[in-house]
N, C-alpha and C positions, 0 to 999 in steps of 0.2 A: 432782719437780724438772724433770723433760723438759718437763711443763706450761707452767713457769714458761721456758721455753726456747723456745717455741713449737709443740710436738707435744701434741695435747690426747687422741693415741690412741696412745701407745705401747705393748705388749708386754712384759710382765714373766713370766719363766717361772720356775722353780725349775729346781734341777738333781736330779741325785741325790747331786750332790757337795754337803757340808758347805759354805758359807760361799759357796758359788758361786749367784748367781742369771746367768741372760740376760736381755736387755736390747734388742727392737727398736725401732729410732727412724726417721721418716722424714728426722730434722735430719741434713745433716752429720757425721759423728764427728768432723772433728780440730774443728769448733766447738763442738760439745759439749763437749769437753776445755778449749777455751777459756772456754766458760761455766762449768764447774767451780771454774777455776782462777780465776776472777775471782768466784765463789762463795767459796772458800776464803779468799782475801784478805777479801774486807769483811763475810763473816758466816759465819767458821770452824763457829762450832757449829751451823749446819744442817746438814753434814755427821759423823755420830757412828758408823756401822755398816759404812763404805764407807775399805776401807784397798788397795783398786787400780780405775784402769778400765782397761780394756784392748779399744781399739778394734778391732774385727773387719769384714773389708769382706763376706765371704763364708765360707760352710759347703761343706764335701762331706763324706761318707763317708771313714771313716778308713782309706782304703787308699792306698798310695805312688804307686801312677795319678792316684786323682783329684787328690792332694792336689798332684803336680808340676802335674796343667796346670791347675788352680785357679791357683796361683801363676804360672804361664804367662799365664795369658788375663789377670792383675792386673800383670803386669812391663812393658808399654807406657810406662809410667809414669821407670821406668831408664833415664835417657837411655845413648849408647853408652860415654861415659866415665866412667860412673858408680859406684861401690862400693857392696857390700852384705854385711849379713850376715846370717845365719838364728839367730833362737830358737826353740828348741823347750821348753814345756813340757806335759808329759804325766801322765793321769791315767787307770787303769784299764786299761793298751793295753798290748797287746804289740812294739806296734813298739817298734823301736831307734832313737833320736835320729840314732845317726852315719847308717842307711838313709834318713831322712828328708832329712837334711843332703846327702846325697852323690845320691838321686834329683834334689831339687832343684836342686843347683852343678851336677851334669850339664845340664840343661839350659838352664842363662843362660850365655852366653859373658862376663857381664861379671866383674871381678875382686874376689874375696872381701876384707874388712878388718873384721878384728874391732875393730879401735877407729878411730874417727872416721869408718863407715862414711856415706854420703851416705843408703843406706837401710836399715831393719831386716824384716825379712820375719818375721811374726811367723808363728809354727806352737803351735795350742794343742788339743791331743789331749785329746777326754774321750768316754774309753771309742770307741765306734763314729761320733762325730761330731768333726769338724774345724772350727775355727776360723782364718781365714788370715789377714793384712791387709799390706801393702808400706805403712809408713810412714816418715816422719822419723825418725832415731834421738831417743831419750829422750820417744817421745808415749803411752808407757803411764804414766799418771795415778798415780803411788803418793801417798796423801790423804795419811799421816802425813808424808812429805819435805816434801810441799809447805806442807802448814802450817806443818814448822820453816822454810822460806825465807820464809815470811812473816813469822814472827817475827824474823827478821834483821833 
């Protein structure tokens, strides 16, 4: 599909998690999500295996260090008056979500909003590697939603 998107060399890894594959692309993520999502509309069933994307800007090591100034060096992006919130989903890991959540808000001065945030800070823990990305709220790709909005 990336192919068809224009990366003729992307990276497809397996995880060791059930149902999880990684994905490097040199395109874009939030246009990739766009070209999905314009996949889904005019030729749903090329999509059949794939029920989320979830774009990732950067990896570190799953420790509460790396993982604040990962999000650090990615928050330039927040302007001063801007909201956000953090998700955390976790796989295999001992960390604590609230630890994760609370290393993080420590270090952004700007103000948290769980709904209607201006940004989402995604946090995706699997096992000893970390997945980060400060996007738009609502830019992780769920394929079955989107299909039913297409059929609307």
């Amino acid at each position: 599909m990336l192919e068809r998107f224009g990366d003729t060399e992307p990276i497809v890894e397996k995880t060791i998690f059930s149902g999880i594959i990684q994905v490097e692309s040199k395109l874009d993520i939030m246009r990739v999500l766009e070209n999905f999502k314009e996949i889904i509309e005019d030729e749903p069933w090329l999509i059949k295996y794939c029920s989320r994307i979830i774009p990732i800007q950067v990896e570190c090591e799953s420790k509460l260090d790396d993982i604040r100034d990962k999000v650090n060096g990615l928050s330039g992006i927040i302007k001063k008056n801007d909201t956000y919130r953090i998700t955390v989903e976790k796989r295999q890991s001992s960390l604590h979500t609230s630890e994760i959540i609370s290393k993080i808000a420590d270090s952004l001065s700007n103000k948290v909003l769980l709904e209607n945030s201006d940004w989402e800070i995604i946090i995706q823990v699997l096992r000893n590697k970390t997945g980060i990305s400060i996007i738009p709220p609502n830019s992780i790709l769920s394929v079955d939603r989107q299909k039913r909005v297409e059929l609307d």
